[in-house]
C-alpha positions in Angstrom: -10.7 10.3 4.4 -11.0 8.9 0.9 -10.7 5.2 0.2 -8.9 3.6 -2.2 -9.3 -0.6 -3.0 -6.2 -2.3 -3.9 -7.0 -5.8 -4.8 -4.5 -8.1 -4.0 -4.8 -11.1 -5.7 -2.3 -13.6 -5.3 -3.3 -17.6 -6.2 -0.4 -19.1 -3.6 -1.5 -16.7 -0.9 -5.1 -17.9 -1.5 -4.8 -21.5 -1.5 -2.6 -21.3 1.4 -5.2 -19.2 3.5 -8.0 -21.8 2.3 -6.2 -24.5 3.6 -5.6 -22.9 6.6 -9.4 -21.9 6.6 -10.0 -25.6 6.1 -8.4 -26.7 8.9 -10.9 -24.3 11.1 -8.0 -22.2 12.5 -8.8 -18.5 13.1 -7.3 -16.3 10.2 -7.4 -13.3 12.8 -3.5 -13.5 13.5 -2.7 -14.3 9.8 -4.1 -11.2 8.7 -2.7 -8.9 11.4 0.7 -10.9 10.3 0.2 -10.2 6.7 -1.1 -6.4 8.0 2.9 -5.7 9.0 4.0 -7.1 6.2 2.2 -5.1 4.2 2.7 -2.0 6.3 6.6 -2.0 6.4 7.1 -2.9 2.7 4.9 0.3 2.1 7.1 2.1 4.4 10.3 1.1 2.7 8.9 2.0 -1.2 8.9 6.4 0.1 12.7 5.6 1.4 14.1 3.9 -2.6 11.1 5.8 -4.6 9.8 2.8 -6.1 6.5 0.7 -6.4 5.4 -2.9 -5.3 6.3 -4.2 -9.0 9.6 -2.5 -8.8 8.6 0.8 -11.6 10.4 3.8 -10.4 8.4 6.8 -9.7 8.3 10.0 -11.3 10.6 13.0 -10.5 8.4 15.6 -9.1 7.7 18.3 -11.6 10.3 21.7 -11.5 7.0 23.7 -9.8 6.6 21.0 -7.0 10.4 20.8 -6.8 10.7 24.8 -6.4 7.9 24.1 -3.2 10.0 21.8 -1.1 12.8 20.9 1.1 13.4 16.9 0.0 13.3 16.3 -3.6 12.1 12.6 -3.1 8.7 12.1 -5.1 5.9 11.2 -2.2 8.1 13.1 0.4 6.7 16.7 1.4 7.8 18.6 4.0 5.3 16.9 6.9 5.9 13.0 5.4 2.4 12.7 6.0 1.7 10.9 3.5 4.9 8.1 3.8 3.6 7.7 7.6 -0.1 8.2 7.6 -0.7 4.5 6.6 -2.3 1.8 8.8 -4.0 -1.4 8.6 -7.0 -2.9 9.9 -7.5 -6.5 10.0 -10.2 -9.4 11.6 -10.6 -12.8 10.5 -11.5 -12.5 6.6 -9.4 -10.3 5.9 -6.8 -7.2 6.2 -7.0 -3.6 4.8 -4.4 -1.1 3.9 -4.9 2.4 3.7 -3.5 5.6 3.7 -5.0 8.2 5.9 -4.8 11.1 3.7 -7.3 12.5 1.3 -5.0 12.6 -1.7 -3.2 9.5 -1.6 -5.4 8.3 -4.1 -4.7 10.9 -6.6 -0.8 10.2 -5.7 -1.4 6.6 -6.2 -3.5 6.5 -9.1 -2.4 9.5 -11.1 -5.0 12.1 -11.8 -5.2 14.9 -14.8 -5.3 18.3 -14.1 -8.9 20.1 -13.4 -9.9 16.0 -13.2 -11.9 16.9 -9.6 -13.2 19.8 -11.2 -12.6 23.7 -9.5 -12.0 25.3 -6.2 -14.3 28.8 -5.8 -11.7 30.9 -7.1 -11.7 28.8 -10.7 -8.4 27.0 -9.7 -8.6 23.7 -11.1 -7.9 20.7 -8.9 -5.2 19.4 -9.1 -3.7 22.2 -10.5 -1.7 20.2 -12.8 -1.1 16.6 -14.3 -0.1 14.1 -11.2 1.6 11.2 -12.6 0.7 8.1 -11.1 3.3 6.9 -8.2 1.9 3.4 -6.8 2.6 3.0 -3.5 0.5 0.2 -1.9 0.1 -3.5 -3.5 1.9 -6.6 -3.2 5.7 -6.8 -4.1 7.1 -10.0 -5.4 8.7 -10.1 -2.2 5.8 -9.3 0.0 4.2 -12.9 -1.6 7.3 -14.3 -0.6 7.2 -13.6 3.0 3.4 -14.1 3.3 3.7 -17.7 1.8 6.3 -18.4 4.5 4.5 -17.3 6.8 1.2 -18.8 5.8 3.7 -22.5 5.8 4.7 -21.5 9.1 1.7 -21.0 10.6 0.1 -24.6 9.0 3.1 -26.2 10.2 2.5 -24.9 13.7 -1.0 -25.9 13.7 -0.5 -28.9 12.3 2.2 -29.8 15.1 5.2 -30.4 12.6 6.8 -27.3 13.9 7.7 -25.7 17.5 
């Protein structure tokens, strides 16, 4: 399994955690919180083809489309790669990942012969992969973690049932 770091950086999400950190509560259910969040946006960007800042992503190419039953970009035949995505998670912080090798090179893009030759002299990939983003933080995902990062300090702080 290859991994791929996505940082998320997000100054509202950050102070909120510090204060929460402040306050000496245990960020361990936060982070598992934030790890569905995370997860189920993901999930949703295969079904509407789209990325976390809302860029569409590009048609497969008439070769690939020739290959395969659903026409989708990111959707092959086995969906592997639209379920194959966890998260791990403790106190400091959570981690998103997709399980298979070439989600990267799906993610990121890659150019063609970029990860050099199989034996046979077939370059891989075989040709150009545009990139097709599929984990970071949406607009909305900051959304729903701030609100739950404000209902979380409410509940510790006793203000909320």
């Amino acid at each position: 399994m290859a991994t791929i770091t996505v940082q998320l950086d997000s100054a509202p999400v950050n102070q909120l955690l510090s204060q929460i950190e402040q306050a000496g509560l245990d960020l361990t259910p936060v982070f598992k919180n934030i790890g569905e969040i995370l997860l189920n946006s993901t999930r949703r960007r295969f079904e509407v083809g789209m990325g976390p800042l809302g860029e569409q992503w590009a048609t497969n190419s008439p070769v690939t489309l020739a290959n395969k039953r659903d026409p989708r970009p990111l959707i092959g035949d086995t969906r592997s790669l639209s379920t194959q995505i966890s998260y791990t998670f403790d106190a400091d912080h959570v981690l998103l990942a997709s399980l298979m090798e070439y989600g990267g090179t799906q993610h990121f893009g890659a150019k063609k012969g970029q990860y050099g030759q199989t034996r046979h002299g077939v370059p891989l990939p075989w040709g150009d992969i545009e990139a097709r983003p599929f984990i970071g933080l949406s607009p909305e995902d900051e959304e729903d973690i701030l609100d739950l990062l404000e209902r979380y300090l409410a509940r510790a702080a006793g203000t909320m049932d």
